[in-house]
N, C-alpha and C positions, 0 to 999 in steps of 0.2 A: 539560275543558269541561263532560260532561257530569254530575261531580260539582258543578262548580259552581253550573249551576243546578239541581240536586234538592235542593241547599241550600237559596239561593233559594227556592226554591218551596217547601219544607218551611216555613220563616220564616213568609213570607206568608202559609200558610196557616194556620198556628196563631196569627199572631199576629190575623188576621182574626175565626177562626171562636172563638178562646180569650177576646176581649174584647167581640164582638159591635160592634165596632169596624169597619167596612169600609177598607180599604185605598184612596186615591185616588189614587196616583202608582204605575205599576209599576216595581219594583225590577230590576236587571239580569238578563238573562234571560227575564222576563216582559213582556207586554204588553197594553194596553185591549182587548179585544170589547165586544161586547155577543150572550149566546146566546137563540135565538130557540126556543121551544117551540111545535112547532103541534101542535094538540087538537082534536077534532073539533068541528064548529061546527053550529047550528042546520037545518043541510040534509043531515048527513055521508051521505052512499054514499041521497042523493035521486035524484043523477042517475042514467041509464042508456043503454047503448044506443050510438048515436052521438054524443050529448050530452055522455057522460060519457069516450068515448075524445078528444073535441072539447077535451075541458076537461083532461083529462090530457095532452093534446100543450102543448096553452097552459102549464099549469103546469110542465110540464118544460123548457120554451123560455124562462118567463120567467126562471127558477135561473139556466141556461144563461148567459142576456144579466147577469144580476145578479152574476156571477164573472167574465165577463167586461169587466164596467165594473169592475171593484173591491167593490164593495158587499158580494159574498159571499165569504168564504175555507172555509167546508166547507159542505156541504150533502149531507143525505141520511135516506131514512125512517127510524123505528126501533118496535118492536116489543116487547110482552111490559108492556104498563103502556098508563097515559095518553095518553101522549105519542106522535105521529104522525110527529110529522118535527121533523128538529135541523136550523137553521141557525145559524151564527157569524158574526158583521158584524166589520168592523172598526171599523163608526160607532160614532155614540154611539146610546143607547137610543133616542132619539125619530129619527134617521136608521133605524135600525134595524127601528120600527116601520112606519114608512111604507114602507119597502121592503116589508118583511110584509104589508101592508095593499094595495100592488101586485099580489101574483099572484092571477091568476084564479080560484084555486081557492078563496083566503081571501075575494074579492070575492060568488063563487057561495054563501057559507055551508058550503061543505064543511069547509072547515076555518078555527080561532081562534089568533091570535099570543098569544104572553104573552115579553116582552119583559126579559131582565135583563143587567144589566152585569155584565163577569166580570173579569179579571185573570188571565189562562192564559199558558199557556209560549210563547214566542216564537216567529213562523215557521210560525204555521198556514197553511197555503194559498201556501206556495210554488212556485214552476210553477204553480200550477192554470191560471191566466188562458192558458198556452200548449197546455195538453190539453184544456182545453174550447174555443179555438177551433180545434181539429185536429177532434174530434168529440162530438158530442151529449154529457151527461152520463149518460145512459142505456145508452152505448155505449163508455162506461170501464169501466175492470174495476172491482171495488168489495171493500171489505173490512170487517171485521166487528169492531166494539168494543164495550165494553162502558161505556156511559152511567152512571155513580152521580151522585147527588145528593146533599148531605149536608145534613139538618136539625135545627133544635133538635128534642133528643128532653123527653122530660118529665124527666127529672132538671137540664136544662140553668137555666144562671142566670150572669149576668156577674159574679158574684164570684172575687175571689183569695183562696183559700185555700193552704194547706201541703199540705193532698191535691189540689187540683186542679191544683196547678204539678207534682204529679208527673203525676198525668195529662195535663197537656199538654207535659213532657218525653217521656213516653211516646208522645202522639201526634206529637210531631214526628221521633222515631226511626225508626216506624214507616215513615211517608210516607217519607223518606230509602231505608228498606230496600227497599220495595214500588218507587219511581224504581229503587234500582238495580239490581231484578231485573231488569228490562227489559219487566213487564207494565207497571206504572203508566208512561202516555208522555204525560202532559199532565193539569195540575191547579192549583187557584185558587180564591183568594176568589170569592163574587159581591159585587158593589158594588152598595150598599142594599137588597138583596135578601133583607129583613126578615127572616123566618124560615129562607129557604135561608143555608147558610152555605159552602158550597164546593163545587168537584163534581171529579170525580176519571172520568179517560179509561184505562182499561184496554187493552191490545193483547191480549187470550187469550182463553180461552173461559166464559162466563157460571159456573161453574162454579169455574173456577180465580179471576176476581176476586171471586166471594162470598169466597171460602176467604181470597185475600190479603185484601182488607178485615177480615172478620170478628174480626182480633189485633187492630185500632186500638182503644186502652185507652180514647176517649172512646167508644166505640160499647158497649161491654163496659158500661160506667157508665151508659149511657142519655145520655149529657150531649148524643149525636147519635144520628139514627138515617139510616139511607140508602137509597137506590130505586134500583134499576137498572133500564133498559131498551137493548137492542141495538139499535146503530147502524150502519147502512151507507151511510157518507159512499164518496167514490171513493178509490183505494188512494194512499199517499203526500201524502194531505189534510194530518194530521196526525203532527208527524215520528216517526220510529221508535226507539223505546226502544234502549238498549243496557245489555249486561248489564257489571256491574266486578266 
């Protein structure tokens, strides 16, 4: 099974990020999100005091209720870039948004949504909805991924050539390889997400996914470039690689 969809999702992905083309039906294996980028907003780290533990309780109770209705399947901060916190909806964009537009935090200006549709591996957030009402999500245990992005780089251009079918035979080997070590455990187009063109969820350590990324022959070429920042959504969010 879990050959089949690193397949899958190899497919997917090349054939998304290789034509600039976004994928709108997910192929088996995969499924619609929509992932939520929060970035700090017009107020960030204004508050303080008891203001700010006031508002951090709110923000963490609103997640909480928002996994618990369905709305969220991961949630969790992340670090080392832009980007402040990762959520994953199962809605669509604009469902999506307005949940984002909901919590307190985003409401106070501390922090901004930015909203895109994805096409990721099946089974994000399964159980969730049973361990966050067991307890808090603050009071799960949590684990540590590694976030990439992938974007056009300055070589990129939607043309078929004879060298760029081998580059993206190349990149779709890779991806294949990288699934089945058992660090890549989750990866996808984004849907109409203009310039972003995919994003890849690592299980290791920020170190070990630079290294695995770094062979992808479109990256080598400039045709993409990509950003990491670490995630710590709660443990068993996002399912667990397995090695063949």
């Amino acid at each position: 099974m879990r050959t089949i969809v690193a397949v899958t999702m190899v497919t997917a992905m090349t054939v998304a990020i290789a034509t600039g083309r976004p994928l709108q039906d997910p192929p088996p294996g995969m499924a619609r999100y929509s992932v939520v980028l929060l970035k700090a907003g017009p107020k960030w780290q204004s508050h303080s005091g008891d203001e700010r533990t006031r508002l951090l309780k709110a923000h963490l109770a609103y997640f909480r209720e928002r996994v618990i209705d369905g709305g969220l399947v991961a949630v969790g901060p992340a670090s080392g870039g832009e980007v402040i916190g990762i959520l994953i909806s199962p809605g669509t964009v604009e469902q999506a948004t307005a949940l984002a537009n909901g919590d307190p935090a985003v409401k106070a200006g501390e922090l901004v949504p930015v909203v895109y549709g994805w096409l990721g591996t099946a089974g994000i957030g399964a159980g969730y909805v049973e361990r966050a009402k067991a307890k808090p999500l603050e009071d799960l245990p949590f684990d540590s991924l590694q976030f990439a992005i992938l974007t056009r780089g300055p070589n990129y251009s939607p043309d078929t050539t004879p060298e760029i079918e081998i580059l993206q035979a190349g990149h779709m080997e890779h991806i294949g390889a990288m699934a089945r070590s058992g660090r890549l455990v989750s990866a996808g187009p984004f849907i109409d997400g203009g310039s972003l063109r995919g994003l890849f969820i690592f299980r290791c350590t920020p170190e070990e996914a630079r290294e695995a990324a770094s062979g992808d022959p479109m990256l080598k070429a400039g045709r993409l470039v990509i950003e990491f920042v670490t995630w710590t959504p709660n443990v068993d969010v996002i399912p667990a690689g397995k090695k063949e």
